[in-house]
LUMKOLLUM-626606 format. One record per residue: residue number from 1; x, y, z of N, C-alpha, C in turn. Coordinates in pm, 1 decimal, decimal comma. Example, Ala and Ser with C-alpha at 12.3 -4.5 7.8 and 13.67 -1.06 7.14 Angstrom:
BEGIN
<site 1; <1319,0; -569,0; 780,0>; <1230,0; -450,0; 780,0>; <1320,0; -330,0; 780,0>>;
<site 2; <1285,0; -225,0; 708,0>; <1367,0; -106,0; 714,0>; <1290,0; 3,0; 787,0>>;
This chain:
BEGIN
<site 1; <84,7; -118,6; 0,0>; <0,0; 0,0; 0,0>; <88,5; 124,0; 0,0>>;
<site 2; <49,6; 269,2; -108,1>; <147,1; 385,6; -84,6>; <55,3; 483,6; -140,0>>;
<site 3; <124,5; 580,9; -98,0>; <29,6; 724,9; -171,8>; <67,2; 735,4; -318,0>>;
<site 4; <-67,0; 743,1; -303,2>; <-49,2; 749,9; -484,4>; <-23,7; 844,1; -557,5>>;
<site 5; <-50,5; 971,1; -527,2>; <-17,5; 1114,9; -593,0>; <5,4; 1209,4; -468,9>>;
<site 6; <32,5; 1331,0; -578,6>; <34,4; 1431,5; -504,1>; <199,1; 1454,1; -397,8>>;
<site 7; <189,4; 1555,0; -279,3>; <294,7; 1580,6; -211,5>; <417,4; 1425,7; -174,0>>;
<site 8; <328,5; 1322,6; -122,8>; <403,1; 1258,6; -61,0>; <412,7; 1086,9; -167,6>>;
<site 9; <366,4; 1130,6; -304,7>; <381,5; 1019,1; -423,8>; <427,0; 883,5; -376,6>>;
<site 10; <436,7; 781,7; -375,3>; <487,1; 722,5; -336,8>; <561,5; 618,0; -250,7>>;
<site 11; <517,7; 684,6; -120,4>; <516,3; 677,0; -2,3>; <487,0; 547,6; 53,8>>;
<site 12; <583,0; 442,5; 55,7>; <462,5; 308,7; 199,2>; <397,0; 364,5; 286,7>>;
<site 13; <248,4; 247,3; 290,7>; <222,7; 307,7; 368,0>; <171,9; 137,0; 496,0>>;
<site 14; <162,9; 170,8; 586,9>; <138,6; 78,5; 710,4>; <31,4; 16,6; 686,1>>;
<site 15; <13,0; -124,6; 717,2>; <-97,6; -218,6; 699,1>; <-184,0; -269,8; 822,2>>;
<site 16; <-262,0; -311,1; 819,7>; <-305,7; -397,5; 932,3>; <-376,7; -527,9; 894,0>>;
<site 17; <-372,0; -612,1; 947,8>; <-389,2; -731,2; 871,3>; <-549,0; -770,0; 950,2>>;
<site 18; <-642,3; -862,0; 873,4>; <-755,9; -919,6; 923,5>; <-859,0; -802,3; 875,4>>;
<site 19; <-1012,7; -840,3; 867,7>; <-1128,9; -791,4; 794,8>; <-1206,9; -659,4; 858,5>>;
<site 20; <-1157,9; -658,5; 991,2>; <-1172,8; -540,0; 1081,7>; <-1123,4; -410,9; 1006,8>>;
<site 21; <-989,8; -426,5; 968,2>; <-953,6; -282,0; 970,0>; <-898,3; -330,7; 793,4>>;
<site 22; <-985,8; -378,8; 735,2>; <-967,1; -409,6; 595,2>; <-906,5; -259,7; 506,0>>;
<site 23; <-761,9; -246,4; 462,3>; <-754,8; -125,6; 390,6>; <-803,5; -49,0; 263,6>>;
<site 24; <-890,1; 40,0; 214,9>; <-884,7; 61,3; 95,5>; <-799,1; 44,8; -44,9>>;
<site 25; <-825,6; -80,4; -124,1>; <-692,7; -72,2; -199,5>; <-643,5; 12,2; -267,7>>;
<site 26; <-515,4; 48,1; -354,3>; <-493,8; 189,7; -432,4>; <-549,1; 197,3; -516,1>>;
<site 27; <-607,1; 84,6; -552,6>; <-696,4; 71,2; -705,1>; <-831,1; 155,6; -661,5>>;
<site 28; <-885,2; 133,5; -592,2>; <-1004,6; 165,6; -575,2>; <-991,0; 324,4; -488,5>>;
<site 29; <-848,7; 354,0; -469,1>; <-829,6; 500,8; -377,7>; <-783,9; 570,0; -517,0>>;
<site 30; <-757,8; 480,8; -608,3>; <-696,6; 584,1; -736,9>; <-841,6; 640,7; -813,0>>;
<site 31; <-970,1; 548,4; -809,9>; <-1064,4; 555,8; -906,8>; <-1102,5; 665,3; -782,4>>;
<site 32; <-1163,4; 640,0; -671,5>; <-1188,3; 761,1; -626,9>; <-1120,6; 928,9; -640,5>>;
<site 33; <-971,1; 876,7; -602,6>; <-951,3; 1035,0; -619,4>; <-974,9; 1127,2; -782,2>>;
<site 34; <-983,1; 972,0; -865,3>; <-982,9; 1020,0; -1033,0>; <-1151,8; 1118,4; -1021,2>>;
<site 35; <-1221,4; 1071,9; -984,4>; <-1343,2; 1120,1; -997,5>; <-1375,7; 1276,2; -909,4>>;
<site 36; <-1271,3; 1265,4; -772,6>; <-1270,9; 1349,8; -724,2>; <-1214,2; 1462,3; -780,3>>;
<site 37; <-1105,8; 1489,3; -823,9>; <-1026,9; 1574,7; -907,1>; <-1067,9; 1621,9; -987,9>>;
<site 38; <-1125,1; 1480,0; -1137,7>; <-1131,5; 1484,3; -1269,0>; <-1079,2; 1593,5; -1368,8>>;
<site 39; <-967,8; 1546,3; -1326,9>; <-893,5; 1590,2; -1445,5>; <-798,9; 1717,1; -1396,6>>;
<site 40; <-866,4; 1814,3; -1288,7>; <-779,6; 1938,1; -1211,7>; <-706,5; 1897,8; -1071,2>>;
<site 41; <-555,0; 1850,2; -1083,9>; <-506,5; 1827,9; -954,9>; <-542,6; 1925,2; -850,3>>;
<site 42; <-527,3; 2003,2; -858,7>; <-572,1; 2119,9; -777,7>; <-711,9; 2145,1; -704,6>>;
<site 43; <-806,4; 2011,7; -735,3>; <-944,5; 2006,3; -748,0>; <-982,1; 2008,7; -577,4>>;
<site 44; <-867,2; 1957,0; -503,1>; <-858,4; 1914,1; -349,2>; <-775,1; 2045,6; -280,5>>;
<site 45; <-725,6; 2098,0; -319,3>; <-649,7; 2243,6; -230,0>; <-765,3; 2279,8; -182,7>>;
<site 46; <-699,1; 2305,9; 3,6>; <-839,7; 2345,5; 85,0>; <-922,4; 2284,4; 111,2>>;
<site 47; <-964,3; 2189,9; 95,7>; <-1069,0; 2090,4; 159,7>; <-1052,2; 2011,4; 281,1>>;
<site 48; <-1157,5; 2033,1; 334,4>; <-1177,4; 1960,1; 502,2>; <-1235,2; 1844,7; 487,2>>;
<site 49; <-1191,2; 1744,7; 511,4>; <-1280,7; 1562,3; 530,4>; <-1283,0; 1549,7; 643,3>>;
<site 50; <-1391,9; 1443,8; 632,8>; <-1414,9; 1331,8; 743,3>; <-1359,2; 1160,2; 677,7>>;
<site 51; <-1265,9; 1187,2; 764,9>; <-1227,4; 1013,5; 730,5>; <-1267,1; 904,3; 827,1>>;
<site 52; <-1401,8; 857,9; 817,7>; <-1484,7; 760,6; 912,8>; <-1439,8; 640,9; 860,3>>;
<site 53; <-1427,2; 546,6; 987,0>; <-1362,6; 465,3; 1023,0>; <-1262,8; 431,6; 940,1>>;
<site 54; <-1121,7; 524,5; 969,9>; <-1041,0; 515,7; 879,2>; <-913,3; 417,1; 878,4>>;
<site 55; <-928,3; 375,0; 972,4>; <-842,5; 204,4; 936,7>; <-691,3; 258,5; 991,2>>;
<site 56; <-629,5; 259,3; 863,8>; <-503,1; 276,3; 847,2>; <-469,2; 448,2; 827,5>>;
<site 57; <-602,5; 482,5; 809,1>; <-540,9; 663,5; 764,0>; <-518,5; 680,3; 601,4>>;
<site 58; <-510,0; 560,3; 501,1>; <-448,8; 602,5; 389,4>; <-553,8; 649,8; 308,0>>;
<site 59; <-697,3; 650,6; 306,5>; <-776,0; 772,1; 224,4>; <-755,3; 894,7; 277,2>>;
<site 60; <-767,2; 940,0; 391,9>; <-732,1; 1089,1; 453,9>; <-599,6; 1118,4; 437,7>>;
<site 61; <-457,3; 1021,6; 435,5>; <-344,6; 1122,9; 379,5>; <-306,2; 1150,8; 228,1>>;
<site 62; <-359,4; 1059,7; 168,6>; <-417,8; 1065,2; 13,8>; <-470,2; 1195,5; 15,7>>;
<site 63; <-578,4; 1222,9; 66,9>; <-617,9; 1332,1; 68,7>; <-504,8; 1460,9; 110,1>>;
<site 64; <-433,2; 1436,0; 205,4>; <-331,4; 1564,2; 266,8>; <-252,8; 1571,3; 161,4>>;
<site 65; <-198,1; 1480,3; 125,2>; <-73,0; 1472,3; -23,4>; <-164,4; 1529,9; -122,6>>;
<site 66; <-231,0; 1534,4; -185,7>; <-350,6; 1652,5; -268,8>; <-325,6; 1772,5; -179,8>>;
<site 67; <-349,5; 1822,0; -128,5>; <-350,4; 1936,4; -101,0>; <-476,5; 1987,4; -21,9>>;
<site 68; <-547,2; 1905,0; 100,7>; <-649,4; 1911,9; 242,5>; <-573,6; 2025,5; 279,5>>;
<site 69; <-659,0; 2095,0; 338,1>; <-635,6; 2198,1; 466,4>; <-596,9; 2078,7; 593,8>>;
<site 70; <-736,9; 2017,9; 595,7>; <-735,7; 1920,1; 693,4>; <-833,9; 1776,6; 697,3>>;
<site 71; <-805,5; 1697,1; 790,0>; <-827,8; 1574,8; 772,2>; <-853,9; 1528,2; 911,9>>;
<site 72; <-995,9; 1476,1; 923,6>; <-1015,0; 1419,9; 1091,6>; <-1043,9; 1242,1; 1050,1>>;
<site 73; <-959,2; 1219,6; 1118,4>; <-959,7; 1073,8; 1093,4>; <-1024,7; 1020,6; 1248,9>>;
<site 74; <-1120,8; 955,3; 1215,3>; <-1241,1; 882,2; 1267,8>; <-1199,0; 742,3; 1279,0>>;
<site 75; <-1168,9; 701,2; 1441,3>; <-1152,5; 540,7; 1425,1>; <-1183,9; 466,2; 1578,2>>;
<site 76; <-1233,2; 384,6; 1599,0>; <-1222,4; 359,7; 1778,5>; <-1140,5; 265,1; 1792,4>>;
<site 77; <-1109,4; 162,4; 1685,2>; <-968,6; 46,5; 1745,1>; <-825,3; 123,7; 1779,5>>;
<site 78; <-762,8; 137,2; 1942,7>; <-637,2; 147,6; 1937,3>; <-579,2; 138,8; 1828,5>>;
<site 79; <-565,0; -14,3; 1780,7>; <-459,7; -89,1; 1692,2>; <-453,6; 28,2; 1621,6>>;
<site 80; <-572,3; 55,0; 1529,1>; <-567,8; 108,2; 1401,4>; <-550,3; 244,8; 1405,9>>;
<site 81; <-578,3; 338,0; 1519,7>; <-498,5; 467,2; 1573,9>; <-397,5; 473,2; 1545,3>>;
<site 82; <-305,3; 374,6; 1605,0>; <-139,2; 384,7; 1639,2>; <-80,3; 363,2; 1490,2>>;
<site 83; <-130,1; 283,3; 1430,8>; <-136,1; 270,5; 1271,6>; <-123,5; 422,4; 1165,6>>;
<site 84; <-239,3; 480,7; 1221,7>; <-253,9; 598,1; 1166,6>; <-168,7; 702,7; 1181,2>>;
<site 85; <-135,5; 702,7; 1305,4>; <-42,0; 786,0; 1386,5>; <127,4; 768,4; 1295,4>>;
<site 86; <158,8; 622,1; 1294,8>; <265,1; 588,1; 1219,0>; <292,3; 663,5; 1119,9>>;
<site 87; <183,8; 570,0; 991,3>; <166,5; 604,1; 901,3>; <234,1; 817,9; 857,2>>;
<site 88; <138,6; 874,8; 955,5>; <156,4; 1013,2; 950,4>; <289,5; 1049,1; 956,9>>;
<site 89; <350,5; 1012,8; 1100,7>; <479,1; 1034,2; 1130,1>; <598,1; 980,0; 1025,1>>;
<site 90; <537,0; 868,5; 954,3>; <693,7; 814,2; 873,7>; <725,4; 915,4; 729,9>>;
<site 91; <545,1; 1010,3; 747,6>; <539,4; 1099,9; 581,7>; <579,4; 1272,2; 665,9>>;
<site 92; <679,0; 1277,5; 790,7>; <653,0; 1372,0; 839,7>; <529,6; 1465,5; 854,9>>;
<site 93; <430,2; 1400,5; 835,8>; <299,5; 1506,6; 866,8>; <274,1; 1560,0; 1003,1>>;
<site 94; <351,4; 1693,3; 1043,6>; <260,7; 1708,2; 1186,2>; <182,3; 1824,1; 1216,7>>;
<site 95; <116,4; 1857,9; 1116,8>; <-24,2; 1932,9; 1159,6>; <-134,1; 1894,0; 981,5>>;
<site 96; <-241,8; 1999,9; 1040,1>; <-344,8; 1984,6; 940,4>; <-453,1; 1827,3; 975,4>>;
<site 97; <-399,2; 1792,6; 1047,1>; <-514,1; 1691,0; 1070,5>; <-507,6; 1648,0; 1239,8>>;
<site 98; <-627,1; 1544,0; 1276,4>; <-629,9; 1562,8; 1434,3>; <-724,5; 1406,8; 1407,2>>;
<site 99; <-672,3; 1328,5; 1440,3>; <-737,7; 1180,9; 1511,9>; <-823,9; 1176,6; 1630,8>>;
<site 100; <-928,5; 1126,5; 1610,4>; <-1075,7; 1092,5; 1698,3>; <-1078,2; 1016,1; 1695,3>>;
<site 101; <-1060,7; 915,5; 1834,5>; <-1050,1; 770,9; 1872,1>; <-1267,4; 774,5; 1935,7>>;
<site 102; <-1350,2; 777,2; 1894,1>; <-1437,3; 774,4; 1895,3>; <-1573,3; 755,2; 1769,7>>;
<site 103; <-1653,3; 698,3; 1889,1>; <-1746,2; 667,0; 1766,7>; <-1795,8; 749,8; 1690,3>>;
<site 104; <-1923,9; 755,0; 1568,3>; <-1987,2; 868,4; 1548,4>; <-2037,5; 998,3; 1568,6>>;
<site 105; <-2159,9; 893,1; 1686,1>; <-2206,1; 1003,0; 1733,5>; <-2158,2; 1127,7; 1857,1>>;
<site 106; <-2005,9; 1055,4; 1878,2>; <-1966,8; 1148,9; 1959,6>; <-1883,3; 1243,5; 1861,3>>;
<site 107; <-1836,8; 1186,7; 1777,1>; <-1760,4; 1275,4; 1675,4>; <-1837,3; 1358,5; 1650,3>>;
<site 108; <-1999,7; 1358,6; 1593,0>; <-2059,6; 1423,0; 1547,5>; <-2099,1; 1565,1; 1606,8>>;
<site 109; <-2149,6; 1527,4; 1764,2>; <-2142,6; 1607,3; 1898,1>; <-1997,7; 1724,8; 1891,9>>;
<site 110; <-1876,2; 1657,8; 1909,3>; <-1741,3; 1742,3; 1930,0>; <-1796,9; 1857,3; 1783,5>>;
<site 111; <-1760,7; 1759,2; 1693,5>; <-1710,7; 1863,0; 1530,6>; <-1840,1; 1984,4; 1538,0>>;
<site 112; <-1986,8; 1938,9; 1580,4>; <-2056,3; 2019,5; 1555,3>; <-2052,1; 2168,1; 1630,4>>;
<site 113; <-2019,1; 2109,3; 1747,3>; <-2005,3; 2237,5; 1866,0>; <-1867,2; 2327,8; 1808,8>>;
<site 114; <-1774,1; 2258,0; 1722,9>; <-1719,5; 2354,5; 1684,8>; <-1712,7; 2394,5; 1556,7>>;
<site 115; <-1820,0; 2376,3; 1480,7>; <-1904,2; 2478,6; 1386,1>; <-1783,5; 2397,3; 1238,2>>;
<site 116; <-1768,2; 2306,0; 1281,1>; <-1674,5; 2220,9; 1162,6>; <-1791,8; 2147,5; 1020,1>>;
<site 117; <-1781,2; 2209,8; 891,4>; <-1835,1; 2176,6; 810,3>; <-1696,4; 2092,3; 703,4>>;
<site 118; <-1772,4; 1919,5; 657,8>; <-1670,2; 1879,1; 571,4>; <-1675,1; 1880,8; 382,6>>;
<site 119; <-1592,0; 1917,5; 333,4>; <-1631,4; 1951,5; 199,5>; <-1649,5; 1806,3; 100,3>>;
<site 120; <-1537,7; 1687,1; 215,2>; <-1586,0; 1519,0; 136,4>; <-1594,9; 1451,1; 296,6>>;
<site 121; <-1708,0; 1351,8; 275,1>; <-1699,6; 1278,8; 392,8>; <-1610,3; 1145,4; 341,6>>;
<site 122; <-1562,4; 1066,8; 371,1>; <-1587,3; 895,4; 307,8>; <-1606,9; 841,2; 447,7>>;
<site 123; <-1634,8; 687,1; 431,8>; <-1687,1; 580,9; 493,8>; <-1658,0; 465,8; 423,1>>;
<site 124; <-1611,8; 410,9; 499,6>; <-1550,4; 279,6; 474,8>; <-1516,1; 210,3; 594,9>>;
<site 125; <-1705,9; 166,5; 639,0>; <-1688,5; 8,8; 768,0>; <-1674,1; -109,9; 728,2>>;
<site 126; <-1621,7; -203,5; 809,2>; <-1556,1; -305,5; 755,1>; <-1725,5; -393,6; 689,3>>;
<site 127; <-1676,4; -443,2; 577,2>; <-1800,8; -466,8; 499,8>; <-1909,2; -628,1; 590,2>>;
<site 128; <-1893,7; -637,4; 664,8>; <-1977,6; -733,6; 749,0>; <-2060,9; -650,8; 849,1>>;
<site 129; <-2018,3; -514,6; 870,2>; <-2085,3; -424,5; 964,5>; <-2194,4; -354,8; 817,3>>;
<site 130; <-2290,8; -400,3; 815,8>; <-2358,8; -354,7; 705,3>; <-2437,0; -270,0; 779,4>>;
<site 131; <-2523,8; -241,1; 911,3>; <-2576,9; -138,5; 988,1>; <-2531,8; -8,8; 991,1>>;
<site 132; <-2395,2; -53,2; 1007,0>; <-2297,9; 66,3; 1022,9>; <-2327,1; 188,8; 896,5>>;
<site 133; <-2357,2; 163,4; 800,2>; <-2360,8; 246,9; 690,2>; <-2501,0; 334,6; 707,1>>;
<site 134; <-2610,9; 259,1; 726,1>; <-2754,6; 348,4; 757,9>; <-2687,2; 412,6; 906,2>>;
<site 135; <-2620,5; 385,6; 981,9>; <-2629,1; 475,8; 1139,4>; <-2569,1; 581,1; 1051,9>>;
<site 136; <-2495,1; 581,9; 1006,9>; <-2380,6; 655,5; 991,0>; <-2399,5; 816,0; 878,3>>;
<site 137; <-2485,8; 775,4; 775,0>; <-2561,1; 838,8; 667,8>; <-2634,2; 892,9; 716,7>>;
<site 138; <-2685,6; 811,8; 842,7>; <-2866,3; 905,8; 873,6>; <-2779,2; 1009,8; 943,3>>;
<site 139; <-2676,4; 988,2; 1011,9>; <-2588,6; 1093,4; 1143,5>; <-2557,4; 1195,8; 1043,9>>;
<site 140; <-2524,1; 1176,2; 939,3>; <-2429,2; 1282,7; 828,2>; <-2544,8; 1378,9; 805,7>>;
<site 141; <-2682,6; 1303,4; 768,9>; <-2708,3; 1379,9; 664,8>; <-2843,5; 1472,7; 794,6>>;
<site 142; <-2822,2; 1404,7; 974,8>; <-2895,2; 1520,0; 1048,1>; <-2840,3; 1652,3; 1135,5>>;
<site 143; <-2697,4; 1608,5; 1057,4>; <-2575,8; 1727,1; 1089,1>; <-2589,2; 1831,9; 1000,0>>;
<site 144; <-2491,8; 1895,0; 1067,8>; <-2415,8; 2003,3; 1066,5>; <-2271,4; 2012,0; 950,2>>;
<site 145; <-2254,0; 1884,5; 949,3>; <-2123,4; 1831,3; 944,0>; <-2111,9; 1856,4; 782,5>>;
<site 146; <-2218,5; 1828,9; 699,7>; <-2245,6; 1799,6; 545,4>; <-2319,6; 1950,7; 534,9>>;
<site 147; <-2263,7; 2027,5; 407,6>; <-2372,5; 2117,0; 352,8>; <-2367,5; 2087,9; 224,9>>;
<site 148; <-2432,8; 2210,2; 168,9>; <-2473,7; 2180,9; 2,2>; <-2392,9; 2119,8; -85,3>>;
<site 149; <-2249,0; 2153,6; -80,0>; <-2128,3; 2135,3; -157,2>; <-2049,8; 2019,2; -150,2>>;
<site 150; <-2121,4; 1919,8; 4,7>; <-2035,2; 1870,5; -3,9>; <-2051,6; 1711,9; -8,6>>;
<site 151; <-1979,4; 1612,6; -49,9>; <-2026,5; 1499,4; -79,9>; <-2026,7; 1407,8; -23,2>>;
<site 152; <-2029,3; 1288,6; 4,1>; <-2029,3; 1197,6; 99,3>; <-2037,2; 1038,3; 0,0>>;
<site 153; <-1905,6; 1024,7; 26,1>; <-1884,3; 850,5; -24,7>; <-1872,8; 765,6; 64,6>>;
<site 154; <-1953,8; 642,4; 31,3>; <-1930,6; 525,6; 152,3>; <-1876,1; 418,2; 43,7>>;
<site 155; <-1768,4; 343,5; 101,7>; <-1705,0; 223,8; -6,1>; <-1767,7; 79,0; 30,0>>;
<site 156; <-1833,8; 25,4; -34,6>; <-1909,0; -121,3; 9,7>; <-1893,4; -245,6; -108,1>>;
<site 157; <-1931,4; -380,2; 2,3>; <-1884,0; -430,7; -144,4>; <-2036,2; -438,8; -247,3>>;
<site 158; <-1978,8; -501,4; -383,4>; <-2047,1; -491,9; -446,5>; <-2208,7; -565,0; -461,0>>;
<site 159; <-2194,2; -674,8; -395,9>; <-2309,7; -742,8; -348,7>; <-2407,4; -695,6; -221,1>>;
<site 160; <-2362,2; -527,9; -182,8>; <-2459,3; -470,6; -125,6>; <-2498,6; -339,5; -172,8>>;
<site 161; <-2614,8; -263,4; -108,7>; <-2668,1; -176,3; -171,9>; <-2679,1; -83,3; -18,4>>;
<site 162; <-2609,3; 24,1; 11,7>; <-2608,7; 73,5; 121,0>; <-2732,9; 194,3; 104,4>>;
<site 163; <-2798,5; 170,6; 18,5>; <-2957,6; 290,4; -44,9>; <-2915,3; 425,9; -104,3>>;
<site 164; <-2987,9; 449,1; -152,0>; <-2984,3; 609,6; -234,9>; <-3018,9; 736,6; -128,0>>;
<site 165; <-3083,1; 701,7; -72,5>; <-3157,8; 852,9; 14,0>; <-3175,5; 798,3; 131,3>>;
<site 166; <-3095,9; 937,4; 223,0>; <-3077,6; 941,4; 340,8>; <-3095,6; 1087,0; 364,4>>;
<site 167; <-3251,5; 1104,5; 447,4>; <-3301,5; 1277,7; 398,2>; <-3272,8; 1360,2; 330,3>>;
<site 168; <-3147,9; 1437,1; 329,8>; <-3126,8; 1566,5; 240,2>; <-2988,5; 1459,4; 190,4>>;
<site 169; <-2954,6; 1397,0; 156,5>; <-2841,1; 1296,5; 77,1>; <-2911,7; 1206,5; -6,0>>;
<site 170; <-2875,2; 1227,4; -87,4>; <-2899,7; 1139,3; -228,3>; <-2803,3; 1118,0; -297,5>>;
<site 171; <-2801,8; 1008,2; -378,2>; <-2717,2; 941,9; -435,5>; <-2714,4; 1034,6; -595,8>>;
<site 172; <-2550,8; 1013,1; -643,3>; <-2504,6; 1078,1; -739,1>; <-2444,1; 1003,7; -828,9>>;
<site 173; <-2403,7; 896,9; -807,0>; <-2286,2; 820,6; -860,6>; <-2262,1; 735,6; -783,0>>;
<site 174; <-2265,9; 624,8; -893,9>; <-2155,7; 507,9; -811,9>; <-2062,9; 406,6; -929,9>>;
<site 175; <-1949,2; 368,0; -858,2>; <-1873,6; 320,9; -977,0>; <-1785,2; 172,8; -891,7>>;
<site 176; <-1817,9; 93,4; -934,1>; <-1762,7; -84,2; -916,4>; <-1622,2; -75,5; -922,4>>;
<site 177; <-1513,0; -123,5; -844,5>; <-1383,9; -160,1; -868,0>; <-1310,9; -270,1; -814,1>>;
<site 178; <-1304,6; -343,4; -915,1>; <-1270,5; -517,6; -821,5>; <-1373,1; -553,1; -757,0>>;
<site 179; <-1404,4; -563,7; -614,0>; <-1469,2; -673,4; -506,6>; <-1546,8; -497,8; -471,0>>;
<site 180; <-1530,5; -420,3; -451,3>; <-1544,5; -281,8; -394,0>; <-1628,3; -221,6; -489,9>>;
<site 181; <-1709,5; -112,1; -432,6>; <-1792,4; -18,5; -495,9>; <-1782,2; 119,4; -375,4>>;
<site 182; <-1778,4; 221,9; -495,9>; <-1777,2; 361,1; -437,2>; <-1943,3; 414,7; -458,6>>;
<site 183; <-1946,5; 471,9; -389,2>; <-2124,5; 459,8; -368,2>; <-2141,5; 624,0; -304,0>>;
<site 184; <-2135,8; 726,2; -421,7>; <-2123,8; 898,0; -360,2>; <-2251,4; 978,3; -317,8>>;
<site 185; <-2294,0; 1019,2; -222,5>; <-2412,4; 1095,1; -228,5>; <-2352,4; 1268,3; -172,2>>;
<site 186; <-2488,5; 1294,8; -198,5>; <-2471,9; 1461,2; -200,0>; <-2613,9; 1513,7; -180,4>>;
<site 187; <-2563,1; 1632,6; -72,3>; <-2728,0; 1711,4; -46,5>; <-2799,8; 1753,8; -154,1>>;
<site 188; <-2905,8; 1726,7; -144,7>; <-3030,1; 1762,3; -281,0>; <-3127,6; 1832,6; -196,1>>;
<site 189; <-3146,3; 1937,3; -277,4>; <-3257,0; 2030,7; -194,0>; <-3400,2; 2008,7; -281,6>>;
<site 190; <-3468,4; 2005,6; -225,5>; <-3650,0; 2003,8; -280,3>; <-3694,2; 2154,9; -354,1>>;
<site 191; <-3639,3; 2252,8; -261,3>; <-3695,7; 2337,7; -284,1>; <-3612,8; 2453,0; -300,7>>;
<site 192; <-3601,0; 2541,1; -424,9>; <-3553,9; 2627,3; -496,2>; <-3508,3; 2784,5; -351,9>>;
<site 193; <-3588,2; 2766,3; -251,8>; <-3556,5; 2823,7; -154,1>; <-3433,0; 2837,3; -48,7>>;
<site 194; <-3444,4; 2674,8; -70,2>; <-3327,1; 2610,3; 25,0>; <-3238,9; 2641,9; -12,5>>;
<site 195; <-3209,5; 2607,1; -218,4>; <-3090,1; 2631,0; -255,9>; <-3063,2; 2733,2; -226,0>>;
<site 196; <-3107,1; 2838,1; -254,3>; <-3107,8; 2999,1; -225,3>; <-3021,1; 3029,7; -81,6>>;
<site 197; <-3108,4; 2978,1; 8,4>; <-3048,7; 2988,5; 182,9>; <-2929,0; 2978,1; 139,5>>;
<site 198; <-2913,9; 2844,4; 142,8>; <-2775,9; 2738,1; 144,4>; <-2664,6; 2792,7; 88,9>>;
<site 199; <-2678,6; 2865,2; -62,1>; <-2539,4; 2943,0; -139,4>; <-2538,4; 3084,0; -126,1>>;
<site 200; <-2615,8; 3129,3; 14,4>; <-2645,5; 3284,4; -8,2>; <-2469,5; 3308,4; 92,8>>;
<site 201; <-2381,6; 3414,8; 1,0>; <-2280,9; 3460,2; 52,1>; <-2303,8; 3519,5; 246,3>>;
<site 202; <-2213,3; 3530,6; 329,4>; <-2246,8; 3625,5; 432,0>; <-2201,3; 3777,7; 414,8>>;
């Protein structure tokens, strides 16, 4: 496993072995970031994520090597903390991002009280926790955390269907890779008002 583009190209990156903390492969972190970008490297300068249940850390420093402001990596196994932590330290990274050894809904609680909006979420629970994806969507999409702009991918395998609509999240895209599927949603407003609210400058 290594970073695939961007600042730190190249890079090993730390593994963890067993279905728990299953890693995103590069294949399927390359088709994502392809779609994310498309086509403008520059497409990621400045952007804030949520990296839920992020394993090893390697979609969120993928993301920092692009060019994140910042990156909250979301995880409750020790193991896979100290992993993350590694990982960071062996690419000298020491700021722009901040590790939350907690679940959701407490993440959700902290980030909100401090007025933290993310411009990509991802999600990626280990694919036998199939619940995990409805808790997790319904939490996104009764936050704070998601606004108009911003998107929200959950990675599942392909023999499941984690649904299209989750209140103001709806599905946009989804694209198959190997055993894996990227599965993107994004706020959809009903009403021509909302949009209005939602992109009105301060």
């Amino acid at each position: 496993m290594r970073v695939i583009a961007g600042k730190y190209r190249g890079h090993p990156l730390r593994s963890l072995n067993g279905k728990d903390t299953r890693p995103t492969s590069d294949r399927l972190r390359e088709t994502l970031f392809n779609v994310l970008t498309a086509g403008n490297p520059a497409a990621l300068e400045g952007s804030v994520w949520l990296d839920l249940f992020a394993g090893t850390g390697a979609v969120g420093i993928e993301a920092l090597s692009r060019g994140a402001k910042e990156v909250f990596f979301v995880e409750t196994s020790a193991q896979a903390t100290k992993v993350i932590e590694q990982n960071l330290q062996s690419l000298k990274i020491a700021d722009g991002y901040r590790i939350l050894r907690d679940d959701l809904s407490g993440v959700v609680w902290r980030l909100q009280r401090e007025h933290i909006a993310a411009d990509v979420v991802f999600l990626d629970p280990p694919y036998q926790m199939r619940d995990a994806y409805e808790r997790s969507l319904t939490a996104l999409a009764d936050s704070s955390l998601v606004w108009a702009m911003s998107l929200v991918i959950a990675e599942h395998e392909k023999k499941f269907n984690p649904g299209a609509e989750y209140g103001s999240l709806h599905q946009q895209f989804f694209r198959a890779v190997n055993d894996g599927m990227l599965h993107l949603l994004q706020i959809v407003f009903h009403h021509i008002e909302a949009v209005d609210a939602a992109l009105k400058l301060p």
